[in-house]
C-alpha positions as CSV (number, residue, x, y, z in Angstrom):
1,X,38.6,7.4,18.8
2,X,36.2,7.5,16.4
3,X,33.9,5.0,14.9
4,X,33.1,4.2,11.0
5,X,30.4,6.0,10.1
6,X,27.6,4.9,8.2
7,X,26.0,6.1,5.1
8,X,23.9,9.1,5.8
9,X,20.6,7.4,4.7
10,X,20.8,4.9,7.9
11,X,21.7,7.3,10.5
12,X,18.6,9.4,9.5
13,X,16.4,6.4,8.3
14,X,13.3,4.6,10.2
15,X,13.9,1.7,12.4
16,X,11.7,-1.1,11.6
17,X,9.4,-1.6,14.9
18,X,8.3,-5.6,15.5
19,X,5.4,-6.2,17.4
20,X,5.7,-6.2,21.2
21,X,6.8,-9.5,22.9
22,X,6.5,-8.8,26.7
23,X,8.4,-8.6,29.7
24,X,11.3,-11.0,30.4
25,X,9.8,-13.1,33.7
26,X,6.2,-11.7,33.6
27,X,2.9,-13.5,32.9
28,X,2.7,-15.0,29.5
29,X,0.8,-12.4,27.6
30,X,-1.7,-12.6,24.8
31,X,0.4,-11.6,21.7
32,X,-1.9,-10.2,19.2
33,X,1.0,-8.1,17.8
34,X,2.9,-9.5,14.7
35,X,-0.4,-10.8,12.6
36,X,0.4,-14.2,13.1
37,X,-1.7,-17.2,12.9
38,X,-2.8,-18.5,16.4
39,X,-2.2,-22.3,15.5
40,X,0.8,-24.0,15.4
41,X,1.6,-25.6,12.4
42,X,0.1,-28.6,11.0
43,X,1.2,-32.3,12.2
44,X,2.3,-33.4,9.1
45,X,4.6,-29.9,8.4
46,X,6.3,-30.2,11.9
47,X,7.0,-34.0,10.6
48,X,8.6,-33.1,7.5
49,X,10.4,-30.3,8.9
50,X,11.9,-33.0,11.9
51,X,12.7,-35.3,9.1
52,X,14.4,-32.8,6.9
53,X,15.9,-31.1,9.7
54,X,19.0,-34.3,9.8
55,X,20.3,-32.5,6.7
56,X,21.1,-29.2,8.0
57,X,24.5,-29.7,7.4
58,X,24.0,-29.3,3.8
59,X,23.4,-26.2,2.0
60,X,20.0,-25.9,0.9
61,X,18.5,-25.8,-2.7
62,X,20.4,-22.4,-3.8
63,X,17.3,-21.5,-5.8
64,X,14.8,-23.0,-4.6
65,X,13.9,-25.1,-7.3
66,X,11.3,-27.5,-6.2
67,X,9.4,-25.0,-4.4
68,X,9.5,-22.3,-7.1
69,X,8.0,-25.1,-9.8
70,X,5.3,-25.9,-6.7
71,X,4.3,-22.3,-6.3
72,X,4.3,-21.9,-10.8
73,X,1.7,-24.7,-11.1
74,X,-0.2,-23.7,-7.8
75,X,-0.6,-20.3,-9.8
76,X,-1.5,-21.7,-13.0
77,X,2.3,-19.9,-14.4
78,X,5.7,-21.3,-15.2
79,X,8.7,-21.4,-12.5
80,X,10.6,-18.4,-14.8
81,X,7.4,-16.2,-13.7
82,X,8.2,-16.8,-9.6
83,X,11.0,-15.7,-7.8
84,X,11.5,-17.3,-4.0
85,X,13.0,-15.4,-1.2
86,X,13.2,-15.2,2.7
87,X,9.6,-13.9,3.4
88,X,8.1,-11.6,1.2
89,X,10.0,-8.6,2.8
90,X,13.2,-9.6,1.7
91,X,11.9,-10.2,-2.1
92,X,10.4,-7.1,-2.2
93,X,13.8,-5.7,-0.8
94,X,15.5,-7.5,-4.0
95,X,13.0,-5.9,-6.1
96,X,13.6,-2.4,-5.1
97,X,17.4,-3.7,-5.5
98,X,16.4,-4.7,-9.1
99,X,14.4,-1.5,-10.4
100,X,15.6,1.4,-7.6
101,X,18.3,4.0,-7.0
102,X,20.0,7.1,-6.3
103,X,17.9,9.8,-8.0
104,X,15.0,7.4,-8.4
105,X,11.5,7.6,-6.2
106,X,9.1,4.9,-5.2
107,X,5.7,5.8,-4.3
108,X,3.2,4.0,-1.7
109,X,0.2,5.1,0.6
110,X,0.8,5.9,3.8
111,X,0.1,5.1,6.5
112,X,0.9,1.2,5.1
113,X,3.3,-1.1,5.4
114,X,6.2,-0.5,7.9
115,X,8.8,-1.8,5.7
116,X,8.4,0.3,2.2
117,X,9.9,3.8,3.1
118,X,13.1,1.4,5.1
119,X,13.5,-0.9,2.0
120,X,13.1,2.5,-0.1
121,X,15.8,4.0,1.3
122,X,18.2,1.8,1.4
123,X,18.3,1.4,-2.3
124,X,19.5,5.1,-2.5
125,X,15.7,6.0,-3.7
126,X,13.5,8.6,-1.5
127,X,9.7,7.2,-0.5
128,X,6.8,9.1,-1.8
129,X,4.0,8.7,0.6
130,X,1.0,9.4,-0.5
131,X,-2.2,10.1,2.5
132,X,-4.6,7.3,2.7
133,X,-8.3,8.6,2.6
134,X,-10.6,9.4,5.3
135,X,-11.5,5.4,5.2
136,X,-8.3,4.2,5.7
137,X,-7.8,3.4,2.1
138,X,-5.7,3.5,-0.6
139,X,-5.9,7.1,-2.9
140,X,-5.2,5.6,-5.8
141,X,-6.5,8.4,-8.0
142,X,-3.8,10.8,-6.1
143,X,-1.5,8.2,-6.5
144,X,-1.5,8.1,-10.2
145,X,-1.3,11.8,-10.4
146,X,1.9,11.8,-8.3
147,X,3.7,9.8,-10.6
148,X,7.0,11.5,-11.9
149,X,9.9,11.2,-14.5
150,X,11.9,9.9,-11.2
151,X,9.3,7.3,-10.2
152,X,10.1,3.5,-11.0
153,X,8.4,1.7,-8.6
154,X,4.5,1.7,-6.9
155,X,4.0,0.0,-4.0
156,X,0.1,-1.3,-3.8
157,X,-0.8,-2.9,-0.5
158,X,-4.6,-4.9,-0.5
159,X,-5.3,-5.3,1.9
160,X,-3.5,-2.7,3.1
161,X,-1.5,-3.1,6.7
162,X,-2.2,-2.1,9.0
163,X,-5.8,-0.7,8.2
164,X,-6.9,-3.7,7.0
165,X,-9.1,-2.5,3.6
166,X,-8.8,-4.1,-0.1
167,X,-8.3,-2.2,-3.6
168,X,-11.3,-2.9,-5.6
169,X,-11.0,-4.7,-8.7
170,X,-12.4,-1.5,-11.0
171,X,-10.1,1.0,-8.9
172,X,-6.9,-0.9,-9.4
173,X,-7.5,-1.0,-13.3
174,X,-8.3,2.4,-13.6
175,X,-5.8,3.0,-11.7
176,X,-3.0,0.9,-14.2
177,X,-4.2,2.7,-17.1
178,X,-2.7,5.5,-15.7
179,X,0.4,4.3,-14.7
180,X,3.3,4.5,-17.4
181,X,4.4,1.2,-18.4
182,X,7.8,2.2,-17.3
183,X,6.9,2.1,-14.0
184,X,7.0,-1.2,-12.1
185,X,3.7,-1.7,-10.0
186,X,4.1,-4.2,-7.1
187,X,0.8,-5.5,-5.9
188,X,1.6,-6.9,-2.0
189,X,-1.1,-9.6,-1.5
190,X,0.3,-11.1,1.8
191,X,-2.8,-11.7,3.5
192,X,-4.5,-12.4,0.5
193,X,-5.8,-15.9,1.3
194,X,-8.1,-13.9,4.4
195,X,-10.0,-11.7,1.7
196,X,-13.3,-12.2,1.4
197,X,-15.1,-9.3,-0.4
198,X,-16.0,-10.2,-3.5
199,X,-15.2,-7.0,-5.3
200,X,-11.1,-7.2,-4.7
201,X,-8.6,-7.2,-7.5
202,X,-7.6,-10.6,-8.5
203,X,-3.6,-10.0,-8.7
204,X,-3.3,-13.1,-10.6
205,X,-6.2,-12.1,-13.2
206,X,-4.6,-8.5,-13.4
207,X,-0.6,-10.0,-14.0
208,X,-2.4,-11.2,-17.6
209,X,-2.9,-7.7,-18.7
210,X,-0.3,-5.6,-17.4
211,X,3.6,-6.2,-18.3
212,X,5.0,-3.9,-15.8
213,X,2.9,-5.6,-12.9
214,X,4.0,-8.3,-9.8
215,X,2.8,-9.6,-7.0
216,X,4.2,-10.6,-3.8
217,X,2.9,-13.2,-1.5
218,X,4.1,-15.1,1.8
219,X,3.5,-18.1,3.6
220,X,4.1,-16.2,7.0
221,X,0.7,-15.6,7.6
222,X,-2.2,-17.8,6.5
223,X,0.1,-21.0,5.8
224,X,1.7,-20.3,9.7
225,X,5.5,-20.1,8.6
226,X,6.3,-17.0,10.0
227,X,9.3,-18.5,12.0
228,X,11.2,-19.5,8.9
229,X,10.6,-16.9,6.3
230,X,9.3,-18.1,2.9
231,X,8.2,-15.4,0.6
232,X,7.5,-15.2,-3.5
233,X,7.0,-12.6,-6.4
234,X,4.7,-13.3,-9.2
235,X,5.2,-11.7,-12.6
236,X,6.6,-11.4,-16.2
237,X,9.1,-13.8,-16.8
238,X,11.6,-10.6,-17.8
239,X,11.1,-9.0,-14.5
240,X,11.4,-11.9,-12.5
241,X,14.9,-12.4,-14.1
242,X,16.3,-9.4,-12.7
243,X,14.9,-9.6,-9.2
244,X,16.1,-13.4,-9.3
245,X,19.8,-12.1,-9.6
246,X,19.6,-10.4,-6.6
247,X,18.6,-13.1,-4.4
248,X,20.5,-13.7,-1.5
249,X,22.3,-16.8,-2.5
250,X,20.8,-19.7,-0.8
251,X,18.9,-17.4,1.5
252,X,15.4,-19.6,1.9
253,X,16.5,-22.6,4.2
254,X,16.1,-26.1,3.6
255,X,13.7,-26.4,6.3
256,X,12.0,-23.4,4.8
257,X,11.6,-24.7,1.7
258,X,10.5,-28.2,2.4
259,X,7.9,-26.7,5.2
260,X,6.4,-24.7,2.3
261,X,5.8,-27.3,0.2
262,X,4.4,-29.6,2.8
263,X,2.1,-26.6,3.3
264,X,1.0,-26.6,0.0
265,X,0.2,-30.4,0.1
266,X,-1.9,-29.3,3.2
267,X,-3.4,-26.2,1.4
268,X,-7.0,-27.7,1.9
269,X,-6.7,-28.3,5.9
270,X,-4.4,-24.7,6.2
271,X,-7.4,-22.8,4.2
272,X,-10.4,-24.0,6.9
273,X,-8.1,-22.7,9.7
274,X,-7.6,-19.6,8.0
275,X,-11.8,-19.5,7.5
276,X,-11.8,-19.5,11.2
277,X,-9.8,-16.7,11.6
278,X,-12.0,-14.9,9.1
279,X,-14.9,-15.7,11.0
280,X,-13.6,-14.2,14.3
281,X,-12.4,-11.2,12.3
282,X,-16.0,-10.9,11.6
283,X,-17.2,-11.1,15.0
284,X,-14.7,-9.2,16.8
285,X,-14.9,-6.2,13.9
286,X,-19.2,-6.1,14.8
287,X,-17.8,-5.8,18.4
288,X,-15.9,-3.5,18.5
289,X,-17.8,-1.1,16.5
290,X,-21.1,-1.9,18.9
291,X,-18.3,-0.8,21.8
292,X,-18.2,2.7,19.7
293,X,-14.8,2.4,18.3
294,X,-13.9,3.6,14.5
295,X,-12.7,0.5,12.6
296,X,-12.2,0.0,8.9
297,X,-13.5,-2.8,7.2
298,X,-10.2,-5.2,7.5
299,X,-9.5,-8.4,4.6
300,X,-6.8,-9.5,6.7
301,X,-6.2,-11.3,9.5
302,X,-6.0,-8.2,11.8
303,X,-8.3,-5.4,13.0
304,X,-7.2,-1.5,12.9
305,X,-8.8,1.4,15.6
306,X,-8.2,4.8,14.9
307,X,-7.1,5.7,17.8
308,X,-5.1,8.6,17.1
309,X,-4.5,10.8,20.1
310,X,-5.5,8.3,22.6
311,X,-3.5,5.1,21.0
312,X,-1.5,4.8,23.8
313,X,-4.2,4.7,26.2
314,X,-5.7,1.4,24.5
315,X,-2.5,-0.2,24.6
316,X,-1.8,0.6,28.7
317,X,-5.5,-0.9,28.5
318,X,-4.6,-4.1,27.2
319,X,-1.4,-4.4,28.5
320,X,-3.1,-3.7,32.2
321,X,-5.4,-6.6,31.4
322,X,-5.4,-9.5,34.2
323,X,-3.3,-11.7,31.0
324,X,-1.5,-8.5,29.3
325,X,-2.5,-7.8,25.7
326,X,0.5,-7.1,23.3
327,X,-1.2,-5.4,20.5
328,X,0.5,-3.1,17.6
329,X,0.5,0.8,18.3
330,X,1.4,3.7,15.6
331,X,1.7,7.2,17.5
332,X,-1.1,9.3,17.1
333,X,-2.7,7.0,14.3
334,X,-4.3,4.0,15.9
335,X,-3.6,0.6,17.0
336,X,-3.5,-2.9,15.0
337,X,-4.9,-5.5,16.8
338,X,-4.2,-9.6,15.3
339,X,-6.9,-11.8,15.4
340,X,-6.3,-15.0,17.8
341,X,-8.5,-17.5,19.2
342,X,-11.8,-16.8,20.5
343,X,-10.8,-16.6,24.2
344,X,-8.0,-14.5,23.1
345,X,-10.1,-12.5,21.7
346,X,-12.4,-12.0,24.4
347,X,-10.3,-10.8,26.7
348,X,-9.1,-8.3,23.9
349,X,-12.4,-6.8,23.8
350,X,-13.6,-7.3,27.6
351,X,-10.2,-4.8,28.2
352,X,-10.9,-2.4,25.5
353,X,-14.8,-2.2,26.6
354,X,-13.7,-1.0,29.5
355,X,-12.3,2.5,28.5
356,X,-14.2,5.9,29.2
357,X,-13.6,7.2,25.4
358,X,-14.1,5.7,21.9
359,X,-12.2,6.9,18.6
């Protein structure tokens, strides 16, 4: 007998690759795969999350309400303007829902995030991918120039994952001038909070100019919630609107929801972790270029190596190391490497020093 078939788009599509987790009954490795923080979360979250968690029998907030009216004043912009989802994957998916399909194209650099050309597709729209430059960054300029009748969405990431650089401020309005206003840009700031070059487009600044502009945000990464998927988009109150009815009805937990804003009560104490981070990226980006490796300037929380044809032979030399490494390969492109704690870090670069090559 035969089975149902799918829709042709998800037979032929990309899989959506998480980071590497290790071997069932092996040593505990080092997992420097997923870009997640390296702390746990903050005392007072894990005791609002055990003291909401006795009313998990009930369904939680459908929309969200508290947390969206948190996240609008945090932003200096009313609750209509922000749209809460389960991590900033799945409101990017409703987006695309929103704005996206059959016959319709939506355009991103590549290589970025792992996600765009999945969500893409499974709208009915076909991903226009667009080479990053030589630096690993964002072509905006070809980017514009690829813009068609069919195209309704651009997808923006700064900085970009898994390379790690930022969009400048002056590039990224050169760059909307261009763009028809028809065409809905999405600016992905999810490690936003880690950016520290001083030249970067300020997403918030830019949503005051530009109509057909949002942004999309998370607290997976520098507020530590990646275990219970909290994510938001930013932008015109009419836009909003139709991404909001697509929403997964009461798809951001109750836990979720009252984790985030616990979070945002702790923002100050979450922030000097996340300068900690920054500081290692720092260090552990120095070292590895003194080791003779080619590594982009990263804003995020993660470092990228342009491997290319010898990826694989950096991760069989972390994942040899006396504590395996898991670290994030691409096939012939390079390898994405998280920043943890020092001592995880350390033993990150002690294994890679060791190789006979560099890229």
């Amino acid at each position: 007998m035969s089975s149902p078939a799918p829709r042709p788009v998800i037979a032929s599509m990309p899989r959506y690759v998480p980071g590497a987790r290790g071997e069932v009954g092996g040593p505990e490795p080092i997992k420097l795969s997923s870009n997640e923080m390296p702390f746990g979360p903050l005392e007072s979250v894990r005791e609002v999350i055990a003291g909401a968690s006795a009313g998990v029998n009930r369904y939680p907030d459908m929309f969200s309400v508290d947390l969206t009216e948190r996240i609008a004043v945090r932003l200096g912009l009313e609750p209509a303007q922000v749209v809460v989802g389960g991590g900033s994957v799945a409101v990017l998916g409703h987006i695309l829902q929103a704005y996206c399909g059959i016959g319709d194209e939506v355009m991103f650099a590549w290589r970025s995030f792992e996600a765009y050309p999945i969500l893409t597709q499974l709208t009915g729209a076909s991903p226009i991918m667009i080479p990053l430059t030589g630096e690993a960054e964002h072509d905006l300029l070809s980017m514009a120039a690829a813009i068609s009748d069919r195209t309704k969405v651009v997808m923006v990431c700064s900085p970009n994952n898994p390379t790690g650089p930022v969009i400048s401020a002056e590039a990224f309005e050169e760059f909307m001038q261009q763009v028809p206003s028809t065409v809905l840009v999405v600016l992905d700031e999810a490690y936003g909070e880690f950016v520290r070059a001083p030249y970067v487009v300020n997403g918030l600044d830019a949503l005051t100019r530009y109509p057909n502009l949002v942004l999309l945000r998370t607290f997976s990464k520098a507020y530590g919630l990646a275990g219970l998927r909290v994510g938001y988009a930013a932008g015109p109150e009419d836009v909003i609107a139709h991404v909001r009815t697509c929403v997964t009805p009461f798809s951001v937990n109750s836990l979720a929801q009252t984790a985030a804003i616990a979070s945002l009560d702790a923002e100050q104490e979450l922030l000097e972790r996340v300068e900690q981070v920054v500081a290692e990226r720092i260090r552990v980006h120095e070292a590895l270029t003194a080791q003779g490796w080619t590594v982009p300037a990263s804003e995020g929380n993660f470092v990228w190596i342009a491997a290319r044809e010898n990826t694989d032979a950096v991760v069989e030399a972390a994942t040899a190391a006396e504590r395996p490494l898991l670290v994030r390969p691409f096939a012939g492109e390079g390898v994405r490497i998280t920043i943890g704690t020092p001592e995880e870090n350390d033993a990150m670069l002690a294994a890679l020093d060791g190789l006979h090559f560099r890229a």
